[in-house]
N, CA, C and O atoms as CSV, one atom per row, in Angstrom:
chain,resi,resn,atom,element,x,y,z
A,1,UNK,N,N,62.286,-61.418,-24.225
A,1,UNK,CA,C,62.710,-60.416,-23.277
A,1,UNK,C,C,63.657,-61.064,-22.269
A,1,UNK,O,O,63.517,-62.237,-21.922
A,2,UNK,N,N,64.654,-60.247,-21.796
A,2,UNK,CA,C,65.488,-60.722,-21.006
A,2,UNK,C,C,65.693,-59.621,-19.761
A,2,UNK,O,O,65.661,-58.433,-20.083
A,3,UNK,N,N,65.927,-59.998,-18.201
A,3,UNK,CA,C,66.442,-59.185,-17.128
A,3,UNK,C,C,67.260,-59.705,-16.595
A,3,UNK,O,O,67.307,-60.872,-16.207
A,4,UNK,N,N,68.250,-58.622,-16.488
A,4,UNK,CA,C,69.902,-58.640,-15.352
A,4,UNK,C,C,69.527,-57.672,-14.338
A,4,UNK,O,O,69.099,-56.524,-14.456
A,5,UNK,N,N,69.787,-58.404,-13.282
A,5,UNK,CA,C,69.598,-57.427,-12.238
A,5,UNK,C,C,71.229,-57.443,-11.847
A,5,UNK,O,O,72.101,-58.250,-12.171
A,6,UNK,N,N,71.302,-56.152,-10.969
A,6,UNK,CA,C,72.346,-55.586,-10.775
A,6,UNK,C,C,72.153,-55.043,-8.760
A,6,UNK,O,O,71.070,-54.702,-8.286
A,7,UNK,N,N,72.951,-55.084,-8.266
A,7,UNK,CA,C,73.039,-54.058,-7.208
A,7,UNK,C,C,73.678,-53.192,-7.014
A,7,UNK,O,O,74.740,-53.643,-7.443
A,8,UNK,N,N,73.955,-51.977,-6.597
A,8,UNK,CA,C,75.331,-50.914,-6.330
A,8,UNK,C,C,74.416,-49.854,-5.367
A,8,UNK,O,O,73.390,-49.208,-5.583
A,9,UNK,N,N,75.225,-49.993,-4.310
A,9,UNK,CA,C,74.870,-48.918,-2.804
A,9,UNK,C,C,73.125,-48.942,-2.394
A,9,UNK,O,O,72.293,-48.055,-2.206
A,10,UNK,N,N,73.093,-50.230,-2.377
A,10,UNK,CA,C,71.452,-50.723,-1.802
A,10,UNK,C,C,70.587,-50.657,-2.747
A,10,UNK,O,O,69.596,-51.376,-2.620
A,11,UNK,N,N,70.683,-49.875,-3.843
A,11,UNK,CA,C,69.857,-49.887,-5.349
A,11,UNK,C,C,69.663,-51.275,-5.938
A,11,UNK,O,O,70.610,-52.060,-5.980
A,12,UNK,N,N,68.561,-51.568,-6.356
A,12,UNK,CA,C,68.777,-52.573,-7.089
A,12,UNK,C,C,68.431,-52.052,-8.597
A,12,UNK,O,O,67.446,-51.320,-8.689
A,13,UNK,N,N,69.159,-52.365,-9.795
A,13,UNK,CA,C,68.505,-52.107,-11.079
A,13,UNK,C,C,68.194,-53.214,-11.817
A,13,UNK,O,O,68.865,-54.217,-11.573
A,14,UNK,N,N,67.443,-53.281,-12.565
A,14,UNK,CA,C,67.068,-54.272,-13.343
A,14,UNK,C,C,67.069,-53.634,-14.925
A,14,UNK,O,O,66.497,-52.589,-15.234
A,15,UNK,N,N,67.721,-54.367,-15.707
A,15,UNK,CA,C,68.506,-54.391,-17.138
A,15,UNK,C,C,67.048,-54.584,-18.006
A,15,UNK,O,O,67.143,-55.812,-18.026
A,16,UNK,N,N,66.235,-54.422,-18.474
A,16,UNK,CA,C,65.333,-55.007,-19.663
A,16,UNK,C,C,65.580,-54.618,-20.888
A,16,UNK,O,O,65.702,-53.463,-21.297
A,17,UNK,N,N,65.689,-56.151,-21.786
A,17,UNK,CA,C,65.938,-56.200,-23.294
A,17,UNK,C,C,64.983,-56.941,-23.827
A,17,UNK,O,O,64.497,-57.984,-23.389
A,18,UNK,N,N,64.727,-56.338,-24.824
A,18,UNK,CA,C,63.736,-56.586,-25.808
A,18,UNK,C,C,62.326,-55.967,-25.445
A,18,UNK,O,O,62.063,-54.775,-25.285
A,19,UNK,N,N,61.240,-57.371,-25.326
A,19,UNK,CA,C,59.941,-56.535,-26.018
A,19,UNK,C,C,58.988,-56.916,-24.575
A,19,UNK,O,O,59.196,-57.809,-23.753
A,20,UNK,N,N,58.291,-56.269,-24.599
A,20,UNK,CA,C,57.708,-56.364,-22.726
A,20,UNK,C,C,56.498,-56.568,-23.789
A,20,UNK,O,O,56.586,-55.971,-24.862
A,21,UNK,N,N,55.233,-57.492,-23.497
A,21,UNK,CA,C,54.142,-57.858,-24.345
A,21,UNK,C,C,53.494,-58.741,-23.162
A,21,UNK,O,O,54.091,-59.137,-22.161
A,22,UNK,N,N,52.197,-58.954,-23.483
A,22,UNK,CA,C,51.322,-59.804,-22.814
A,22,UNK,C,C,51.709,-60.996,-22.405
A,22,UNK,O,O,51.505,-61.317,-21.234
A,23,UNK,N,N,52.283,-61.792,-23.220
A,23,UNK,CA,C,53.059,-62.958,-23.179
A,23,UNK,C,C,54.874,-62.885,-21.902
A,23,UNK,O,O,55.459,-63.808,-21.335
A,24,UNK,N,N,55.178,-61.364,-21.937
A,24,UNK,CA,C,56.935,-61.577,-20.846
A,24,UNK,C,C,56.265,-60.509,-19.856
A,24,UNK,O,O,56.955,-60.321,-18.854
A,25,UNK,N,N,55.198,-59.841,-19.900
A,25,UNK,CA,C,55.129,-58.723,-18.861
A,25,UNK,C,C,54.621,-59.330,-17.278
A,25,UNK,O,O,54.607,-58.632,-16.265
A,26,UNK,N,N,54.168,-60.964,-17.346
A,26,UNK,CA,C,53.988,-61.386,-16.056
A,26,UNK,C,C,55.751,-61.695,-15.818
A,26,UNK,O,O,56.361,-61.318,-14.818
A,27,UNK,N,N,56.238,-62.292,-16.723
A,27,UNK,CA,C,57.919,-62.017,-16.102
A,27,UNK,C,C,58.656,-60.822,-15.705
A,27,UNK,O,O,59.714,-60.757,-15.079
A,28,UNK,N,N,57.901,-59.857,-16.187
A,28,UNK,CA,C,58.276,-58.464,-15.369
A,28,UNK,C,C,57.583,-58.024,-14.708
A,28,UNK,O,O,57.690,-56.798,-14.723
A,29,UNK,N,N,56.713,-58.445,-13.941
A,29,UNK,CA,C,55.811,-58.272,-12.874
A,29,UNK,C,C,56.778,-58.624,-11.802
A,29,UNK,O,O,57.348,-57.861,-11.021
A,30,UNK,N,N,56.870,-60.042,-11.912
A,30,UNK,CA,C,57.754,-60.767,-11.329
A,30,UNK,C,C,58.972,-60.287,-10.474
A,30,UNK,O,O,59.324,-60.195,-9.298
A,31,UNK,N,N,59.505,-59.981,-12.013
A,31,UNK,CA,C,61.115,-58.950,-11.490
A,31,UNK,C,C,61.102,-58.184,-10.530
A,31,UNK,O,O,61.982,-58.171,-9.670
A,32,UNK,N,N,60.218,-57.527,-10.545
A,32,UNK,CA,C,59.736,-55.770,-10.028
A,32,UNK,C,C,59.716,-56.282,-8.476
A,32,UNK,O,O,60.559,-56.024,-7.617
A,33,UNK,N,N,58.210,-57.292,-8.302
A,33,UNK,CA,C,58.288,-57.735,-7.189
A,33,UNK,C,C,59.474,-58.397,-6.208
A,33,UNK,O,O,59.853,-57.900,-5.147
A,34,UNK,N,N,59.910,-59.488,-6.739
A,34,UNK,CA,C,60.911,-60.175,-6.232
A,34,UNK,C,C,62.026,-58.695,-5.654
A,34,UNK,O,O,62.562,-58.684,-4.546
A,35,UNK,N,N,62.148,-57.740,-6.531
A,35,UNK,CA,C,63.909,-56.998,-6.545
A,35,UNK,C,C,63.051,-55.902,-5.205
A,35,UNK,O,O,63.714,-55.558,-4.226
A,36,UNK,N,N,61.914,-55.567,-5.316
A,36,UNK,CA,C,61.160,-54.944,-4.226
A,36,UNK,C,C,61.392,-55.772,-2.710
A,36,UNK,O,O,61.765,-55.206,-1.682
A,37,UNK,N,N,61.132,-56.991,-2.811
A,37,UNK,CA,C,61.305,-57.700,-1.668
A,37,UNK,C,C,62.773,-57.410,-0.633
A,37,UNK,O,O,63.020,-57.685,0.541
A,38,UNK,N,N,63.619,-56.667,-1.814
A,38,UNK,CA,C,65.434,-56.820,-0.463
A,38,UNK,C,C,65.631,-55.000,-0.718
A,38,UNK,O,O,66.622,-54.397,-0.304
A,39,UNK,N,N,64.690,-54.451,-1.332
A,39,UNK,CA,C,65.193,-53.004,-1.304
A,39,UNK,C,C,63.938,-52.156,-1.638
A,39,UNK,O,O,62.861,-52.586,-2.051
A,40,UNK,N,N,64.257,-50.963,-1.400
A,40,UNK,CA,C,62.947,-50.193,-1.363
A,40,UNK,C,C,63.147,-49.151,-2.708
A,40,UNK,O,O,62.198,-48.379,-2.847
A,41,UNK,N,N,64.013,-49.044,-3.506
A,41,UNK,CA,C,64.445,-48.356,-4.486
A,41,UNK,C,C,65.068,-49.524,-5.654
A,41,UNK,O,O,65.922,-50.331,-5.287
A,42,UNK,N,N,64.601,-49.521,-6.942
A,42,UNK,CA,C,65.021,-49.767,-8.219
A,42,UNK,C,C,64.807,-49.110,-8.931
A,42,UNK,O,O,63.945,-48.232,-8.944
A,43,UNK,N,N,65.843,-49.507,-9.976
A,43,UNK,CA,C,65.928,-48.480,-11.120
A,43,UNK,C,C,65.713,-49.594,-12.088
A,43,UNK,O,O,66.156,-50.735,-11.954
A,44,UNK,N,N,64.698,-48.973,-13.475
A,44,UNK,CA,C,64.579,-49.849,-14.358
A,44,UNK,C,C,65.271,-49.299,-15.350
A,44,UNK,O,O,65.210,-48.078,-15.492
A,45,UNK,N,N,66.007,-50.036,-16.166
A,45,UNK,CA,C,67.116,-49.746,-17.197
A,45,UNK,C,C,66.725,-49.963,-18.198
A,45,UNK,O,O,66.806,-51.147,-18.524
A,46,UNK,N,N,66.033,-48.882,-19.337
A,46,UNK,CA,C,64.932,-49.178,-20.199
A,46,UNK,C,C,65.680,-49.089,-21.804
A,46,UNK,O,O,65.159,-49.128,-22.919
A,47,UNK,N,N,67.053,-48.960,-21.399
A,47,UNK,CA,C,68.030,-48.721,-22.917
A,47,UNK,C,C,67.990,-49.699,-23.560
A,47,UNK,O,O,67.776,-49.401,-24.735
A,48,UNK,N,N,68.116,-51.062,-23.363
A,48,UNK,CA,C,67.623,-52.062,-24.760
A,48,UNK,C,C,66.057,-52.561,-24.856
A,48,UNK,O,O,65.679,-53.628,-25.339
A,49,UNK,N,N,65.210,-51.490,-24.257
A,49,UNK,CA,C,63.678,-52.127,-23.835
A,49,UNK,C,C,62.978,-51.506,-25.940
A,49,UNK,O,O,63.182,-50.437,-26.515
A,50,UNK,N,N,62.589,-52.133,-26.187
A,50,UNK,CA,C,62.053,-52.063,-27.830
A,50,UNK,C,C,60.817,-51.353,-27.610
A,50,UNK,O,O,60.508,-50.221,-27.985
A,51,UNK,N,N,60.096,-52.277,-26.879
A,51,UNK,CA,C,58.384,-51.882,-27.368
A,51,UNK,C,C,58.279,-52.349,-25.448
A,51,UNK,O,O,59.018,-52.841,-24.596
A,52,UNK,N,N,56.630,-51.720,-25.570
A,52,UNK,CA,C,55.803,-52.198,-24.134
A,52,UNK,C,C,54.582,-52.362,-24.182
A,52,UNK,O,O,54.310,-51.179,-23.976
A,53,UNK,N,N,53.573,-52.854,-24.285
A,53,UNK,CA,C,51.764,-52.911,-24.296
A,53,UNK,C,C,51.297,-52.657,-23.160
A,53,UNK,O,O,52.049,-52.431,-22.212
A,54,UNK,N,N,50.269,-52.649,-23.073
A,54,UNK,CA,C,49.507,-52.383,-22.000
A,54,UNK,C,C,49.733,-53.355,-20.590
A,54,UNK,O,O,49.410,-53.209,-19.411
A,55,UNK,N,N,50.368,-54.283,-21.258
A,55,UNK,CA,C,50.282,-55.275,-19.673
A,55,UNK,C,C,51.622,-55.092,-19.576
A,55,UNK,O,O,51.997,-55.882,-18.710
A,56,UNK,N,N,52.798,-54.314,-20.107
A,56,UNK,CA,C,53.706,-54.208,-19.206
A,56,UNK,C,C,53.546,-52.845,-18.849
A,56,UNK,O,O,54.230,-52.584,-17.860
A,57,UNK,N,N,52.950,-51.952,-19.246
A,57,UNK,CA,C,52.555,-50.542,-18.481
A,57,UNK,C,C,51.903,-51.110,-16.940
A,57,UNK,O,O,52.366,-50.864,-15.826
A,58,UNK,N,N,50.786,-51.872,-17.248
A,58,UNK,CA,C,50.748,-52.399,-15.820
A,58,UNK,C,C,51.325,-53.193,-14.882
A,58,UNK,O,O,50.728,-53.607,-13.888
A,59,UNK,N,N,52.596,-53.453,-15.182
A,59,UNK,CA,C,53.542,-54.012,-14.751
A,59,UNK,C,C,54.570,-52.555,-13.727
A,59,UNK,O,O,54.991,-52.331,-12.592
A,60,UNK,N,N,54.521,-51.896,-15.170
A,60,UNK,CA,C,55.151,-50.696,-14.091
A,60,UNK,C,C,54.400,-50.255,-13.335
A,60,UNK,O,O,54.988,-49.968,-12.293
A,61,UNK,N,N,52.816,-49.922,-13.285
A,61,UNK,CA,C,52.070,-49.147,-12.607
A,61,UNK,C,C,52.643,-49.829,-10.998
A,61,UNK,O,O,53.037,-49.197,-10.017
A,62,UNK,N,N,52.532,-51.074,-11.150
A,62,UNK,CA,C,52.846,-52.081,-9.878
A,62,UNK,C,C,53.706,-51.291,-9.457
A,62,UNK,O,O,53.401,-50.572,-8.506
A,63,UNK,N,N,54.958,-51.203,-10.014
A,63,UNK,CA,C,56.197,-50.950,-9.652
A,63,UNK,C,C,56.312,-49.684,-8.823
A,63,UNK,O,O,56.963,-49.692,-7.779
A,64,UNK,N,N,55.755,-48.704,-9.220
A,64,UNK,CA,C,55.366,-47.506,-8.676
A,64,UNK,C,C,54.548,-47.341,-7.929
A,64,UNK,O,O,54.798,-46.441,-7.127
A,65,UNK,N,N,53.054,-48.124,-7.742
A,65,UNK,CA,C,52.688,-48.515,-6.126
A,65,UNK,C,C,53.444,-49.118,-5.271
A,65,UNK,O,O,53.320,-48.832,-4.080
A,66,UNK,N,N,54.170,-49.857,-5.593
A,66,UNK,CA,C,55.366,-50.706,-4.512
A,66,UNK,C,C,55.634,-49.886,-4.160
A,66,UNK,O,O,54.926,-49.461,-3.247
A,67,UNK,N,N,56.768,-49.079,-4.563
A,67,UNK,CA,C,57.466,-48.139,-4.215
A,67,UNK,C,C,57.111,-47.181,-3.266
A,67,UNK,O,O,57.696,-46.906,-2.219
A,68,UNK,N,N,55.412,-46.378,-4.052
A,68,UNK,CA,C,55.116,-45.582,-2.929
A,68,UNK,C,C,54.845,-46.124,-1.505
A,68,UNK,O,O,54.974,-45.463,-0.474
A,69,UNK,N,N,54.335,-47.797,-1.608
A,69,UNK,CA,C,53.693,-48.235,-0.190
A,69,UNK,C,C,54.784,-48.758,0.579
A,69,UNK,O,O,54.473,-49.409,1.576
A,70,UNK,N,N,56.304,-48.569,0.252
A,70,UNK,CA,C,57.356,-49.022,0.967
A,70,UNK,C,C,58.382,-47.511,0.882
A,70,UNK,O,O,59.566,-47.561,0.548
A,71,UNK,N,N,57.792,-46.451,1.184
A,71,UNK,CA,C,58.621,-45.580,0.865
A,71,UNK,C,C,59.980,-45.429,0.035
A,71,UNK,O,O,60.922,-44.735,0.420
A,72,UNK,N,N,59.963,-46.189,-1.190
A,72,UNK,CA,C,61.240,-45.725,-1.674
A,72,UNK,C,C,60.827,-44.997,-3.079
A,72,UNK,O,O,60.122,-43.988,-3.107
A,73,UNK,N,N,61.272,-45.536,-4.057
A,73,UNK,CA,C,61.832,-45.087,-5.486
A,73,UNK,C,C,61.271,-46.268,-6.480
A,73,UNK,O,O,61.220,-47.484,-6.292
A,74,UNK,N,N,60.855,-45.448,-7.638
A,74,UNK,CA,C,60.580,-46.330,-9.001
A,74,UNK,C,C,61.338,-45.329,-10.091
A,74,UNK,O,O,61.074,-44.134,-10.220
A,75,UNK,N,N,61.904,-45.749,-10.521
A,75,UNK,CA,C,62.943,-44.672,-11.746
A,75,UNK,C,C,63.289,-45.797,-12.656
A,75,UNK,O,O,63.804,-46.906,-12.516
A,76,UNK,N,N,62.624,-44.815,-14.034
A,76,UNK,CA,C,63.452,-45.692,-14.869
A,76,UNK,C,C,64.033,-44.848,-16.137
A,76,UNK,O,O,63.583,-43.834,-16.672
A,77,UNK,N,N,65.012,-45.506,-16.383
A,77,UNK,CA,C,66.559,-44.331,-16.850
A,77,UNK,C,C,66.544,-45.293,-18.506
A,77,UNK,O,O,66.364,-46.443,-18.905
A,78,UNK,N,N,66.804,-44.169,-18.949
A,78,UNK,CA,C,67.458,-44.744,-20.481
A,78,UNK,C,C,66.344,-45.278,-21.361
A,78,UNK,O,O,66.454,-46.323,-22.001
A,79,UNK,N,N,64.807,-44.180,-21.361
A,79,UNK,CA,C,63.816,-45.186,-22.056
A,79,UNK,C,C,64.498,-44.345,-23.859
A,79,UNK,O,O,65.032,-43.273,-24.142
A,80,UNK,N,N,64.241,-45.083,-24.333
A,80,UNK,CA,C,64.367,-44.932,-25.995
A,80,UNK,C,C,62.717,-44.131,-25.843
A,80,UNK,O,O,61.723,-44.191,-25.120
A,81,UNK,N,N,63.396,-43.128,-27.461
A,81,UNK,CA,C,61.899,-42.451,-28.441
A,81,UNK,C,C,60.767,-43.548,-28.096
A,81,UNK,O,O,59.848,-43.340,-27.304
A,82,UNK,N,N,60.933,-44.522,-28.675
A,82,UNK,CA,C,59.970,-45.846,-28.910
A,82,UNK,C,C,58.818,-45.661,-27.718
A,82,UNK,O,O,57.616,-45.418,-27.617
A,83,UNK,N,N,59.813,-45.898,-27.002
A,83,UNK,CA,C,58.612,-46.539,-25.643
A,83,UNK,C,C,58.593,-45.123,-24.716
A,83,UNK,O,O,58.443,-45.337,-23.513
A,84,UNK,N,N,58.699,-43.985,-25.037
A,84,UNK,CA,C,58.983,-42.217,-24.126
A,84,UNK,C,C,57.131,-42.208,-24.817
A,84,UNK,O,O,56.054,-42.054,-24.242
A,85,UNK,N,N,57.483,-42.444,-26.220
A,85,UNK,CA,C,56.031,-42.132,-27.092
A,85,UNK,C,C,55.113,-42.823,-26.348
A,85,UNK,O,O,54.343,-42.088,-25.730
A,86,UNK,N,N,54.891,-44.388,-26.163
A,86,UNK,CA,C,53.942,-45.129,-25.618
A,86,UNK,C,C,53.702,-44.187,-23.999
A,86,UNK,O,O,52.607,-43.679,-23.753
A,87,UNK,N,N,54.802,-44.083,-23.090
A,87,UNK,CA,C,54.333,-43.805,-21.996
A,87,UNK,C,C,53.800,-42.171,-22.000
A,87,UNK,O,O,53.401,-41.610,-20.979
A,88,UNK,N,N,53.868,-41.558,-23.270
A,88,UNK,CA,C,52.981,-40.226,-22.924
A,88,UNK,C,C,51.825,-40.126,-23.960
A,88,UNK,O,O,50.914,-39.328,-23.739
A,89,UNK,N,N,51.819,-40.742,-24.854
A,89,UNK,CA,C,50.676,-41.468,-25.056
A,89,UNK,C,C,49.711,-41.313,-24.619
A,89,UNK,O,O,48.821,-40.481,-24.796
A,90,UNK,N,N,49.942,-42.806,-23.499
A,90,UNK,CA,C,49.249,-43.487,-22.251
A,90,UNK,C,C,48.839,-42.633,-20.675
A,90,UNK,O,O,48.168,-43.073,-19.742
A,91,UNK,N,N,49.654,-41.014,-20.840
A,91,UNK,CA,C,49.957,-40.358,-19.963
A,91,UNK,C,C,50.676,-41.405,-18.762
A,91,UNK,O,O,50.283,-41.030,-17.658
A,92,UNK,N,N,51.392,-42.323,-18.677
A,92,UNK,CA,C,52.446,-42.445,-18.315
A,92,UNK,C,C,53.833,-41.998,-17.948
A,92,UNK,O,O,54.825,-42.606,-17.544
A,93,UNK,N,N,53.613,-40.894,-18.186
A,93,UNK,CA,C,54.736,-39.904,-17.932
A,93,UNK,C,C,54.774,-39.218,-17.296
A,93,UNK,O,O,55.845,-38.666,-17.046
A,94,UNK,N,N,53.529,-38.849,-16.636
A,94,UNK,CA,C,53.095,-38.508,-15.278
A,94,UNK,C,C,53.081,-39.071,-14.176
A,94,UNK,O,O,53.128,-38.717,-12.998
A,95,UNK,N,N,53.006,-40.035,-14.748
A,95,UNK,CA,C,52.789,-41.270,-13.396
A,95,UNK,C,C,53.950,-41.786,-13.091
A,95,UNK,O,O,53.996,-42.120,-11.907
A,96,UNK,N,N,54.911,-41.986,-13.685
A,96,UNK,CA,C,56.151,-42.689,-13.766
A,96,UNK,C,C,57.504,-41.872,-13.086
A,96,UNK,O,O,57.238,-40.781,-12.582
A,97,UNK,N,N,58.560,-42.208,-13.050
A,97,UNK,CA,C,59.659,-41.251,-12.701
A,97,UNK,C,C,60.493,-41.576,-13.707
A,97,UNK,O,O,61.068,-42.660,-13.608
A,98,UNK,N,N,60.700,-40.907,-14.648
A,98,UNK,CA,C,61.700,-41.026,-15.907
A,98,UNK,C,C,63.081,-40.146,-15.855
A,98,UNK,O,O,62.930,-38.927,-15.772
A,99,UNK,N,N,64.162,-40.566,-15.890
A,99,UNK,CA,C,65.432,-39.624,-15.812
A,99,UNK,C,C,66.121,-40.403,-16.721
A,99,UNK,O,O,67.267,-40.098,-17.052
């Protein structure tokens, strides 16, 4: 798995490619946190994201408590069939902000 983060008009987004799994989802814990630390809104960019397990679902869950406890935004744009299935599934799709 790989992340590019990006900034444009105080947003921060973060790029994820490949496979979010037990083994890279503490590196996207990581991300989430760190890009939380200089802004109160990210966008996760889920167009080359493959697959996700359970520990990067809880990776996002994070992401989306951050968010609410710093008043901003958790959005994540461009999920593929693949991983739309896992997060409603999981009812993740409720919980999440998907556009």
């Amino acid at each position: 798995m790989t992340i590019n983060q990006t900034e444009n008009e105080g947003k921060v987004q973060l790029n994820v490619e490949g496979r979010v799994d037990a083994t890279t989802a503490p590196q996207l814990q990581n991300a989430i946190l760190t890009a939380f630390q200089s802004t109160g809104d990210l966008i996760l960019d889920c167009g080359s994201l493959e697959y996700i397990s359970s520990a990067g679902l809880r990776a996002l869950l994070l992401g989306q408590k951050t968010a609410k406890s710093k008043g901003g935004s958790f959005v994540l744009t461009n999920v593929g069939q693949e991983v739309q299935e896992i997060l409603e599934v999981t009812g993740f799709d409720d919980i999440l902000t998907i556009q």
